[in-house]
VEXDRENRO-946496 format. One record per residue (C-alpha): residue in three letters; y, x, z. Coordinates in steps of 0.2 Angstrom, whole numbers, padded with zeros to 4 digits, always signed. Layout:
ALAYXZ/...
//
This chain:
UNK+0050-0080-0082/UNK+0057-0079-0099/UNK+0046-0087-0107/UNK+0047-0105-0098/UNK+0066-0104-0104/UNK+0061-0098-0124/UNK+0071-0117-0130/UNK+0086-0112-0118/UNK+0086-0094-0130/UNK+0082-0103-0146/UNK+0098-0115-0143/UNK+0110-0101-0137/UNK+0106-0090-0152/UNK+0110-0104-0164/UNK+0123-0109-0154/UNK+0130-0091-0157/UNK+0127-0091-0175/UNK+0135-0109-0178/UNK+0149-0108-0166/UNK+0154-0088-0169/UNK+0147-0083-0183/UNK+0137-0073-0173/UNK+0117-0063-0175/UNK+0110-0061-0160/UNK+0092-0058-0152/UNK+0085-0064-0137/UNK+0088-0048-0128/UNK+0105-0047-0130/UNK+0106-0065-0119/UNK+0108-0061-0102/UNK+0100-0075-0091/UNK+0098-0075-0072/UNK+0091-0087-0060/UNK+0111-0095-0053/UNK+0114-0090-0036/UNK+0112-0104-0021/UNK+0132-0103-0017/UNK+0134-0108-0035/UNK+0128-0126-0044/UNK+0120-0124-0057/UNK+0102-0118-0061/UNK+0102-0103-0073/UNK+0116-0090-0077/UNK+0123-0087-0094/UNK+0135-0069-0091/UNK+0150-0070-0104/UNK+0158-0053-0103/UNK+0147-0043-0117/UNK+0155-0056-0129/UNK+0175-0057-0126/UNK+0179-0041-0137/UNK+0165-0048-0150/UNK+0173-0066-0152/UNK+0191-0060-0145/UNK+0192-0077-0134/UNK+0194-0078-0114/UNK+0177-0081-0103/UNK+0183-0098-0103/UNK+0185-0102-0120/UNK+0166-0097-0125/UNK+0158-0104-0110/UNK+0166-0120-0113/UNK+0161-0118-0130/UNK+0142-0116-0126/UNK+0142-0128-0112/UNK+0145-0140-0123/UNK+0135-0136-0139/UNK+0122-0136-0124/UNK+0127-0154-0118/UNK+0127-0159-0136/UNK+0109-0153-0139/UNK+0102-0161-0123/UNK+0097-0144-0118/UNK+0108-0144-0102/UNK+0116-0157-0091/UNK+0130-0149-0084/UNK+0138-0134-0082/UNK+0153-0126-0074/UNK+0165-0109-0077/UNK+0167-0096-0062/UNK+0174-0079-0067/UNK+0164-0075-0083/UNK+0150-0082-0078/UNK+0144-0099-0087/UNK+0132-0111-0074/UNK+0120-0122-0082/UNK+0110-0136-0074/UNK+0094-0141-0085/UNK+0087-0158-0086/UNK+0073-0162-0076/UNK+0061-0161-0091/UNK+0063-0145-0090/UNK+0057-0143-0072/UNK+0043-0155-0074/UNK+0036-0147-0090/UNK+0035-0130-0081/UNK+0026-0137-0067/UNK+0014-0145-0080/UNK+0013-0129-0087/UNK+0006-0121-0070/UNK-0004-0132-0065/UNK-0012-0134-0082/UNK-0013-0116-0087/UNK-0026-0105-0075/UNK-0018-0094-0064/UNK-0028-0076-0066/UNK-0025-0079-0085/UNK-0006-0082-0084/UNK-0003-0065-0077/UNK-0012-0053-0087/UNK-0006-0039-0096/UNK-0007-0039-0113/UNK-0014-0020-0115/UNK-0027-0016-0100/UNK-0030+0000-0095/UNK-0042+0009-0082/UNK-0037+0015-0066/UNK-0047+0028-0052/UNK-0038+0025-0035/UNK-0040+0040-0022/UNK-0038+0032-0002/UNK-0041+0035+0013/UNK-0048+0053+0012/UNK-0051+0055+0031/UNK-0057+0071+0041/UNK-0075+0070+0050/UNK-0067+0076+0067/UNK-0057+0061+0072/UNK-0057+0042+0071/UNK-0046+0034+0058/UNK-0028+0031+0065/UNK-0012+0020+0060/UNK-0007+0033+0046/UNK-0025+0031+0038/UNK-0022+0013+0040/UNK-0005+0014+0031/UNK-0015+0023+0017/UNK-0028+0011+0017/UNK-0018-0004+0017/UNK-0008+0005+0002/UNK-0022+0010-0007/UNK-0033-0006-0007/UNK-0019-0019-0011/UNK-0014-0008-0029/UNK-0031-0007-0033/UNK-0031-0027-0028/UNK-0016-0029-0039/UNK-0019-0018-0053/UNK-0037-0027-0054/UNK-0028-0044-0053/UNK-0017-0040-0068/UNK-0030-0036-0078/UNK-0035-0018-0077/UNK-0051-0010-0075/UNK-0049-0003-0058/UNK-0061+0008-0046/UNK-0058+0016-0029/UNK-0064+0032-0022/UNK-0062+0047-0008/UNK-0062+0063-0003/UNK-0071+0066+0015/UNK-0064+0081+0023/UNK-0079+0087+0030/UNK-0081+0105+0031/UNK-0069+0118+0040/UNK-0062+0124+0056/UNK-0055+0108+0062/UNK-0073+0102+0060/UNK-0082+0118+0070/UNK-0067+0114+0084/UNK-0076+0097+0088/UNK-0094+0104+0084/UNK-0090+0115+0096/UNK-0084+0107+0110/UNK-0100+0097+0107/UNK-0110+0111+0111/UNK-0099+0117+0126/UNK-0098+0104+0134/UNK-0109+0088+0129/UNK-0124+0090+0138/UNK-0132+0081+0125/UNK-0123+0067+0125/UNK-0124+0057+0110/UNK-0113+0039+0105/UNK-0128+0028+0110/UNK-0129+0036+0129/UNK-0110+0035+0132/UNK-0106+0016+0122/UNK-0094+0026+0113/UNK-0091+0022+0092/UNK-0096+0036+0083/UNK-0079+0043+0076/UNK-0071+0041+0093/UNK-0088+0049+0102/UNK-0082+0065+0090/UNK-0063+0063+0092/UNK-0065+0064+0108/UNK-0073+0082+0109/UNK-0059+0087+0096/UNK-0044+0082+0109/UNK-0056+0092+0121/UNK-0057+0108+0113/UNK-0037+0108+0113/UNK-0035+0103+0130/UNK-0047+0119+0134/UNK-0040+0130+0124/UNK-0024+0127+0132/UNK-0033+0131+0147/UNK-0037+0146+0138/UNK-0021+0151+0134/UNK-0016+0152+0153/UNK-0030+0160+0159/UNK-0025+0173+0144/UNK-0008+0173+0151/UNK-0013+0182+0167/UNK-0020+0195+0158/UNK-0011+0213+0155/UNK-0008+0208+0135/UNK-0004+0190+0141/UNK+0010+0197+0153/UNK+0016+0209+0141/UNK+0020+0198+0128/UNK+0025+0184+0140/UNK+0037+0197+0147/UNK+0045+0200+0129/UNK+0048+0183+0125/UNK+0057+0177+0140/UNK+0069+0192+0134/UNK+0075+0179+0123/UNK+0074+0165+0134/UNK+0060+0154+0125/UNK+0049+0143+0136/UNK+0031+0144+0139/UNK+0029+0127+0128/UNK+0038+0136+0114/UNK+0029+0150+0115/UNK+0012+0143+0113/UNK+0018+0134+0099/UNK+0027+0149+0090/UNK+0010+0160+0094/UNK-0005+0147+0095/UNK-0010+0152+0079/UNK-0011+0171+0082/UNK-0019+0169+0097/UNK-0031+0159+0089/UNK-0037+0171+0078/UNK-0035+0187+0090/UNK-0037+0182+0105/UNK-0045+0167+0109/UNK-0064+0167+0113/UNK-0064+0149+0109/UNK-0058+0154+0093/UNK-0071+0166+0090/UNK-0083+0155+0094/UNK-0077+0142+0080/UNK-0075+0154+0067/UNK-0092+0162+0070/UNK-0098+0143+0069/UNK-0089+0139+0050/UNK-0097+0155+0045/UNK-0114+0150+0050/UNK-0110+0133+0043/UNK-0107+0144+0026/UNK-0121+0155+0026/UNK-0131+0136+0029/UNK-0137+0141+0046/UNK-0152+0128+0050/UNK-0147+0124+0067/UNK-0127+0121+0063/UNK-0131+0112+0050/UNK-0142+0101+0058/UNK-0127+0099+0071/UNK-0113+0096+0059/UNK-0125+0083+0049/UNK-0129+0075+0065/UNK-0112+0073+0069/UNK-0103+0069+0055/UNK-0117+0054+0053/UNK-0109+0047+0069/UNK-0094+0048+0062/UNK-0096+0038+0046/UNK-0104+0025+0056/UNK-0090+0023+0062/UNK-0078+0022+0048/UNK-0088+0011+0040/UNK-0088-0001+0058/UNK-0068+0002+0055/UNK-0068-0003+0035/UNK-0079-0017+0038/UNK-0062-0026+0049/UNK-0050-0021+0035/UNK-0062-0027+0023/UNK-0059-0013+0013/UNK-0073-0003+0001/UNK-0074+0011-0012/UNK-0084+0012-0026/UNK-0089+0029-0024/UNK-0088+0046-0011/UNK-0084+0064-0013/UNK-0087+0078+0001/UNK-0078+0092+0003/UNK-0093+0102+0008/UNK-0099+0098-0010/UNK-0084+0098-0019/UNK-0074+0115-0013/UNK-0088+0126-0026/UNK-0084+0112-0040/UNK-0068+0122-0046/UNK-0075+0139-0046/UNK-0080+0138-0064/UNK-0064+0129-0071/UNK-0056+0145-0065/UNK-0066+0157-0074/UNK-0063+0148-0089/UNK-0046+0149-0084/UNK-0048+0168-0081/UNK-0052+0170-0098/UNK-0040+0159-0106/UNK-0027+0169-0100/UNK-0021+0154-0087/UNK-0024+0161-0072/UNK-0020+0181-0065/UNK-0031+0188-0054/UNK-0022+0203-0041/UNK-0029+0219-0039/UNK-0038+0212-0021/UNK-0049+0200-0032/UNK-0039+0184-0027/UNK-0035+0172-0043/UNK-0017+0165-0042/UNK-0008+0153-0057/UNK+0011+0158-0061/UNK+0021+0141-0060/UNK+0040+0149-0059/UNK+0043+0145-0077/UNK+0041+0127-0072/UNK+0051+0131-0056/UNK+0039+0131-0044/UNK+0031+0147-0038/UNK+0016+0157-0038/UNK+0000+0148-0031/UNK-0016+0155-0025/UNK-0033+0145-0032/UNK-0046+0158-0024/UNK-0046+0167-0010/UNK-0052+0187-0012/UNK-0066+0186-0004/UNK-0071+0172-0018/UNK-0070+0156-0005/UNK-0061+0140-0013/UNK-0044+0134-0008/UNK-0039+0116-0008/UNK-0034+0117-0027/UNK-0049+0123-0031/UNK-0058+0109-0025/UNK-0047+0098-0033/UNK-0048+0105-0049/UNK-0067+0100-0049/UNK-0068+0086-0042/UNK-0055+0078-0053/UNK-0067+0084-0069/UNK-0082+0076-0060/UNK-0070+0059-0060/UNK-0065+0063-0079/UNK-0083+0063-0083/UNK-0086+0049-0074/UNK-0074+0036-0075/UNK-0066+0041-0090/UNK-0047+0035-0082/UNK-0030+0034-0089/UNK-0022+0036-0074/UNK-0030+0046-0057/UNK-0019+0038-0043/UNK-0018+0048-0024/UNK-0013+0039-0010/UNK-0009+0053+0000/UNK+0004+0058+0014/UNK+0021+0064+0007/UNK+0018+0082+0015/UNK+0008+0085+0002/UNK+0020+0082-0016/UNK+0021+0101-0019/UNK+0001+0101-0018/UNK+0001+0089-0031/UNK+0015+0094-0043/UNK+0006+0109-0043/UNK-0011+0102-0046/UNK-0004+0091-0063/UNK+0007+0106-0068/UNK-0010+0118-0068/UNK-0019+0104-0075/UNK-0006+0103-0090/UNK-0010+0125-0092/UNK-0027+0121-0095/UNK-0023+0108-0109/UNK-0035+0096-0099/UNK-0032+0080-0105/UNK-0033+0069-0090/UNK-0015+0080-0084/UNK-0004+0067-0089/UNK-0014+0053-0079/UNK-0012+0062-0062/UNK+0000+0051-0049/UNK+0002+0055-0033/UNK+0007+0038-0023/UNK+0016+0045-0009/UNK+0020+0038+0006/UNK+0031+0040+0025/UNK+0024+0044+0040/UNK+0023+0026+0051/UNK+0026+0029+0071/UNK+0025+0018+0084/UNK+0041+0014+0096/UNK+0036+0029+0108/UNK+0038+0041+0093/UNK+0025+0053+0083/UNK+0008+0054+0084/UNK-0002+0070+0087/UNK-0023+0070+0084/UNK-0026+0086+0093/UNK-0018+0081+0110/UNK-0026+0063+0110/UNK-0009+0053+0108/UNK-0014+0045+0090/UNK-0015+0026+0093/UNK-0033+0024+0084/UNK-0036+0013+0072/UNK-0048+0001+0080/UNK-0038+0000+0098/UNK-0024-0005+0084/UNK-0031-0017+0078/UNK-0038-0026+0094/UNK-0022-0026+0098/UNK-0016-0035+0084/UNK-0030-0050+0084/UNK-0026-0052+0105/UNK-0008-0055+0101/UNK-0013-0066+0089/UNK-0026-0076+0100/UNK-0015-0078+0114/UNK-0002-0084+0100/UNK-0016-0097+0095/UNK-0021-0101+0112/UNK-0002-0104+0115/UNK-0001-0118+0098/UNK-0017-0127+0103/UNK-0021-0131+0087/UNK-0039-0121+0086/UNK-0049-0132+0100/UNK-0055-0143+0088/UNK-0066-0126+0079/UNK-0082-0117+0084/UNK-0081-0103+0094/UNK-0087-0094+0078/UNK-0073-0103+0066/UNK-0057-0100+0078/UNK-0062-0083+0081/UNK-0063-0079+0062/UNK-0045-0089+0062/UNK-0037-0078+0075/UNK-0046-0063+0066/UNK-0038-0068+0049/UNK-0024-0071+0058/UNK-0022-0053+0068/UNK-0024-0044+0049/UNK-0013-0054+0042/UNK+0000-0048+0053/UNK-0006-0031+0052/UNK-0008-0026+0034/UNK+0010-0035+0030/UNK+0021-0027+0042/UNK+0014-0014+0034/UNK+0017-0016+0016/UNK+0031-0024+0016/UNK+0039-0008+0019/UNK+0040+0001+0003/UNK+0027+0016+0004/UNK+0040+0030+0001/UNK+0049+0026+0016/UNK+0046+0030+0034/UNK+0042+0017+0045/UNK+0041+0013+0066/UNK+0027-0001+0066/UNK+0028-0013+0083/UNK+0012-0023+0087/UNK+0024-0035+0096/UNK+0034-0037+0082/UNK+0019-0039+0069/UNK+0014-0055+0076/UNK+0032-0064+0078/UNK+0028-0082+0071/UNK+0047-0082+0066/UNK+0051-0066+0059/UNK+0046-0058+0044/UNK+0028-0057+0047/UNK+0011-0059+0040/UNK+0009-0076+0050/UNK+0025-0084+0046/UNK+0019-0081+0028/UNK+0002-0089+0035/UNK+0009-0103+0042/UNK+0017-0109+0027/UNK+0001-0108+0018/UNK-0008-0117+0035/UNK+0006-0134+0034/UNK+0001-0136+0018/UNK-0017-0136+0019/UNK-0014-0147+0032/UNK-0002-0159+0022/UNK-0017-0159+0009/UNK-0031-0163+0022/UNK-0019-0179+0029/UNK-0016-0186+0012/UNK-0030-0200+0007/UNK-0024-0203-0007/UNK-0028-0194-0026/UNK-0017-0182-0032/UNK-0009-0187-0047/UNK-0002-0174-0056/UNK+0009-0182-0068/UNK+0025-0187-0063/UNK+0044-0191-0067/UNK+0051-0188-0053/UNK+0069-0184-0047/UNK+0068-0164-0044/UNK+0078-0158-0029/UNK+0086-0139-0029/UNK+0074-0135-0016/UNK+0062-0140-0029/UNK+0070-0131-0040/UNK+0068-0114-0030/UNK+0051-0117-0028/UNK+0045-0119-0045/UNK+0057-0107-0052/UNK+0049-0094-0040/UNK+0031-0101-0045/UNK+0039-0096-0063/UNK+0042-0075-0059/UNK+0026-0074-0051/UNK+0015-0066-0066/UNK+0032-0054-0068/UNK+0033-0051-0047/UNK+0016-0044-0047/UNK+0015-0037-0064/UNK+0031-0026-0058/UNK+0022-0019-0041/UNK+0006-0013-0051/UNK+0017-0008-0065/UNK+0028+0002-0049/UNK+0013+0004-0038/UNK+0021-0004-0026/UNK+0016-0019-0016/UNK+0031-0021-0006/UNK+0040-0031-0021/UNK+0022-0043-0021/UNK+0026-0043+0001/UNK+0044-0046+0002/UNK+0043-0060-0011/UNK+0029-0068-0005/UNK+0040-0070+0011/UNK+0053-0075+0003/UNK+0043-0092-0006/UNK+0036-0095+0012/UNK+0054-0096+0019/UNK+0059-0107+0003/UNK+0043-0119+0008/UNK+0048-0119+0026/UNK+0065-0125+0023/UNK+0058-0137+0011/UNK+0046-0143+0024/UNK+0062-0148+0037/UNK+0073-0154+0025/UNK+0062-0167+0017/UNK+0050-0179+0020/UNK+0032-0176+0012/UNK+0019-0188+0017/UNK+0031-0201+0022/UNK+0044-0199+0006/UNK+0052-0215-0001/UNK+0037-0218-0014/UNK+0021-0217-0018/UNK+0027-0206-0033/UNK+0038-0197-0021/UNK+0026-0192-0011/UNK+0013-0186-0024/UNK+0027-0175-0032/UNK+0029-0167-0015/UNK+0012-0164-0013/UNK+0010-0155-0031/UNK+0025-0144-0026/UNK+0017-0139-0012/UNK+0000-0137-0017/UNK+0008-0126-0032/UNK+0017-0115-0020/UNK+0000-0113-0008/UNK-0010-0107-0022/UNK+0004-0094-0027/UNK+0002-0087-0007/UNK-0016-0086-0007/UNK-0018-0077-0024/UNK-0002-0066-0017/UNK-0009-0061-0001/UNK-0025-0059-0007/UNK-0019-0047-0019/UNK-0012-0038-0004/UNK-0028-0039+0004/UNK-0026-0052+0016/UNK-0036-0068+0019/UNK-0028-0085+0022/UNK-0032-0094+0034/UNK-0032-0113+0033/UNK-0028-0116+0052/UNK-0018-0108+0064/
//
C-alpha cells in the first residue's frame, strides 16, 4: 500500500523539515488506513512527535493539516486525541485505480528476491481412505504452494506415502482372513475405502479377540487384578491393548509374521501388499482429482526407510552419532534441551528419522531448495525439532531450510475422529456432502435452469469446494478447529459462497451492461468506494504476508472481508441504473476491479470461481 501514498510521505517529510525543523524518513511516518467510525481517509499518529517539537497533539496536527491543505495534498482533515484525519482528493483515488487497472496484476505482487520452495503434503497411509485431517492438510499444503508460486517463487510439491509397516499387514491381513477374494471391482467399492475397510475390520476382530482371551486362565487372572483397582473392561483394553498385541494375540502374530515376510521380500506378500496398495492409490488419486490438487513428485516409505542408513555411518564416524553397547545408534540432543533420540534400531532396521534423513538428501539433490516446508499434524513438532537440530550436527546445509507448518486437529460437532474403529468421516462422503448442500442451495435460488446438465453440475461442484476448502483455511493452521457441513454452505455467513456470490453479482452486473466499458473517468468517489480500492491497494502486501507467514488464513479472512465491503456496496448504491452514464461506468470498474482481486484470491487458495450461482 505504501507506495500508492509515496506524494502523501514526500509532502509530510518536507512539511516536517520546513515547519519544525525537523529530518525525518518515510519510516518514521506512521500512516494507517482511518477507521470507518472516524471521517477521514488515512491516519497520521502524533504522539512520537510531542517531546520532539514540545507542542500539544493539536498544535502539530493543525500545523500539517494545513501545510497539507495548502499544498493540495489533502482536502480536509480533523483532530481526535493525537490522531490527525486526512481526507485526500479524488485524484488521488482515481489515479490508483488507473494504477490497477493499467498495471498487470501477477506483476504487481511479486517479490523482489524469489526464492525456491519444496512443499511436503498430504503424506497419507496405504491402509485407509483419505479423511477430513488429510483434507485439512491438503487444503493447507496446496493453497501455500499456490501462494508462494503466485508471489513469484519457484515452488514444487511433494509426499511421503506411508506404505510399509504393521498398520499396513493389519489391513493385508484381514484381506486374507476374511476376503474371499473379494476385490474393489466385485464389491463397487473405491479402492482406498475397499482397504479401509478391512483395516476397521481387523480391530473390530481383535476386539473379539481380546474377549475370547478374557475367558481364558491368563485372561481371568489379569482381569481379576485390575478390577482390584476398580478400572473398566474399556480401560483395560486400552491401557493393555498393546501388550496384548504383541504377547498374546494370534492375530497379532499373524501381522508381525506378515511385515517380516514383507521384509525378507516374500513373493506372495508382496504381490499382496502391491495389489493392494495399487487399489489404494486409485483411489487417492479419484479423491485428488475433486480437490484438484497434484504433486510434482512421490516418495514411499518402502523405498525410503534404507535411504538414511548411510547418512548414519557417516555420522558414526563423524563422531555425531553414539552407538550403545546393544548396536543401536542414538544422537545426544540434551545440550540443545532436548533429549536422547534413537535413529536405528539394534537389530539395524530404520526408525522414522532415519528415513527422513534420507529422503530430505534425495530432495536436496534434487530440488536444490531454500526452504523444505512439512505440512504435518502438530503431534509431530518434537519429531521435527529433532530432525532440523540433527540435521544442524551433521553441518548439512539444507538444516536451516527445514519448516515444519503445523497445524490443529479439525473435528466434527460429534467430536474426534478414530481410523481404527470406522468413525473417521472419509474424505469423499465429505465432500458429497458438501456439493449436496450446495445443489439443494442452487436448486433453492433457481438461478442455474437456464445451464446444461453438465454446466450447473460443474457450478454446484465449484460451489460445494468453495465452501469446503474456505471454512477450512480461514482458520489459522495452528489452531484447532470443529468443521460443520451445515455451516460451510451458509449463503450469509462467513463462507466460501458468500465470498462466491459477491464475485457471481458482478459477473452478472458485467454480462447486463451493453454498453463499453470506459475506464477513464472523473467521477465523484464515495467512501464505499473508497474502501474498495483501498483494499484493492493491500492486496500484493495481504498475500505477500500469508506466504511470507505460510499462512492463508490472512489471504481467507480478507478476501471475505472485500466480499462484505462489495456486498454492502451493492445495496447501498445503484450500479447499472446510477444517475449517469459516467456514473454507471465508474461503478462498473469498481466492481470489475474488486472481482478480479476475488478470483486471483481464491484461486490462490485453491478454489475456483464460479460465474453463476
Amino acid at each position: 500500500m505504501q507506495n500508492y501514498l509515496d506524494y502523501l510521505y514526500n509532502e509530510l517529510i518536507i512539511i516536517f523539515k520546513n515547519k519544525f525543523n525537523h529530518l525525518v524518513s518515510e519510516s518514521e511516518v506512521v500512516l494507517t488506513p482511518c477507521k470507518k467510525e472516524f471521517e477521514g481517509d488515512f491516519t497520521l499518529i502524533l504522539f512520537p512527535w510531542l517531546k520532539i517539537f514540545n507542542k500539544s497533539p493539536d498544535e502539530i496536527g493543525e500545523e500539517i493539516g494545513s501545510s497539507l491543505i495548502q499544498s493540495g495534498s489533502i482536502t480536509s482533515f480533523n483532530l481526535i486525541k493525537g490522531f490527525l484525519n486526512l481526507t485526500l482528493p479524488d485524484s488521488f483515488w482515481h489515479n490508483n485505480f488507473q494504477k490497477l487497472i493499467e498495471s498487470n496484476l501477477e506483476s504487481r505482487i511479486c517479490i523482489a528476491q524469489p526464492e525456491k520452495f519444496l512443499i511436503e503434503y498430504c503424506s497419507p497411509n496405504t491402509n485407509k481412505p483419505l479423511h477430513l485431517g488429510h483434507i485439512r492438510n491438503i487444503l493447507i499444503g496446496w493453497s501455500v504452494y499456490r501462494i508462494l508460486k503466485a508471489i513469484g517463487h519457484t515452488v514444487n510439491t511433494t509426499q511421503v506415502i506411508n506404505d510399509r509397516g504393521i498398520a499396513i499387514c493389519k489391513s493385508m491381513l484381514a484381506w486374507k482372513l476374511f476376503a474371499k477374494g473379494a476385490t474393489p471391482e466385485s464389491t463397487s467399492t473405491k479402492g482406498d475405502h475397499f482397504v479401509g475397510n478391512f483395516y476397521v475390520l481387523f480391530e473390530e476382530k481383535f476386539k473379539e479377540e481380546y474377549k475370547a482371551w478374557q475367558s481364558s486362565v491368563e485372561g481371568e487372572f489379569i482381569f481379576k487384578e485390575l478390577k482390584k483397582i476398580d478400572e473398566s473392561e474399556s480401560d483395560f483394553f486400552k491401557r493393555y491393548k498393546n501388550e496384548y498385541f504383541n504377547k498374546d494375540s494370534q492375530l497379532g502374530r499373524l501381522s508381525k509374521e506378515l511385515l517380516l515376510k514383507w521384509e525378507s521380500n516374500d513373493e506372495e506378500t508382496r504381490i499382496l501388499w502391491n495389489t493392494m496398495n495399487q487399489w489404494v492409490y486409485k483411489g487417492f488419486d479419484a479423491t485428488f482429482q475433486k480437490l484438484k490438487v497434484n504433486f510434482d513428485s512421490y516418495y514411499f516409505e518402502s523405498q525410503t526407510y534404507l535411504l538414511g542408513k548411510d547418512i548414519i555411518q557417516d555420522g558414526l564416524n563423524h563422531d555425531v552419532f553414539i552407538k550403545d553397547s546393544d548396536g543401536s545408534v542414538w544422537i545426544d540432543l540434551t545440550d540443545i534441551g532436548l533429549d536422547r533420540k534413537i535413529v536405528l534400531r539394534s537389530d539395524g532396521t530404520s526408525v522414522y528419522i532415519t528415513q527422513d534423513l534420507g529422503t530430505i538428501a534425495e530432495r536436496h539433490k534434487r530440488y536444490q531448495a531454500d526452504h523444505y516446508i512439512y505440512v504435518v499434524a502438530d503431534e509431530q513438532d518434537y519429531h521435527f525439532k529433532v530432525l532440523t537440530e540433527t540435521l544442524k550436527k551433521l553441518k548439512l546445509q539444507y538444516s536451516n531450510g527445514i519448516h515444519h507448518l503445523n497445524y490443529g486437529m479439525v473435528e466434527l460437532p460429534t467430536g474426534r475422529m478414530k481410523s481404527r474403529e470406522g468413525t473417521v468421516v472419509d474424505a469423499d462422503d465429505l465432500i458429497q456432502e458438501v456439493i449436496q448442500a450446495a445443489s439443494v442451495n442452487a436448486q433453492e435460488r433457481g438461478e442455474l435452469s437456464m445451464l446444461t446438465i453438465d454446466e450447473r453440475d460443474k457450478v454446484i461442484f465449484d460451489i460445494g469446494m468453495s465452501a469446503l476448502k474456505y471454512f477450512i483455511l480461514k482458520v489459522q493452521a495452528k489452531k484447532k478447529m470443529i468443521f460443520n457441513p451445515e455451516d460451510s454452505v451458509d449463503m450469509q455467513g462467513h463462507t466460501g459462497p458468500y465470498i462466491v456470490n459477491a464475485f457471481v453479482r458482478i459477473k452478472s452486473i458485467i454480462r447486463k451492461f451493453n454498453s463499453s466499458i470506459v475506464k477513464n473517468n472523473s467521477a465523484e468517489v464515495n467512501n464505499s468506494e473508497k474502501q474498495l480500492l483501498l483494499s484493492c491497494m493491500e492486496y500484493s502486501k495481504i498475500l505477500q504476508d500469508s506466504g511470507k507467514q505460510l499462512d492463508p488464513s490472512l489471504l481467507a479472512n480478507y478476501l471475505y472481508q472485500l466480499a462484505k465491503d462489495f456486498h454492502k456496496y451493492y445495496s447501498e448504491y445503484r450500479i447499472l441504473n446510477a444517475e449517469s452514464d459516467s456514473l454507471i461506468n465508474w461503478r462498473i470498474n469498481i466492481s470489475k476491479l474488486v472481482g478480479d482481486h476475488l478470483e486471483h484470491g481464491m484461486y490462490c487458495l485453491g478454489i475456483e470461481m464460479p460465474s453463476r450461482m
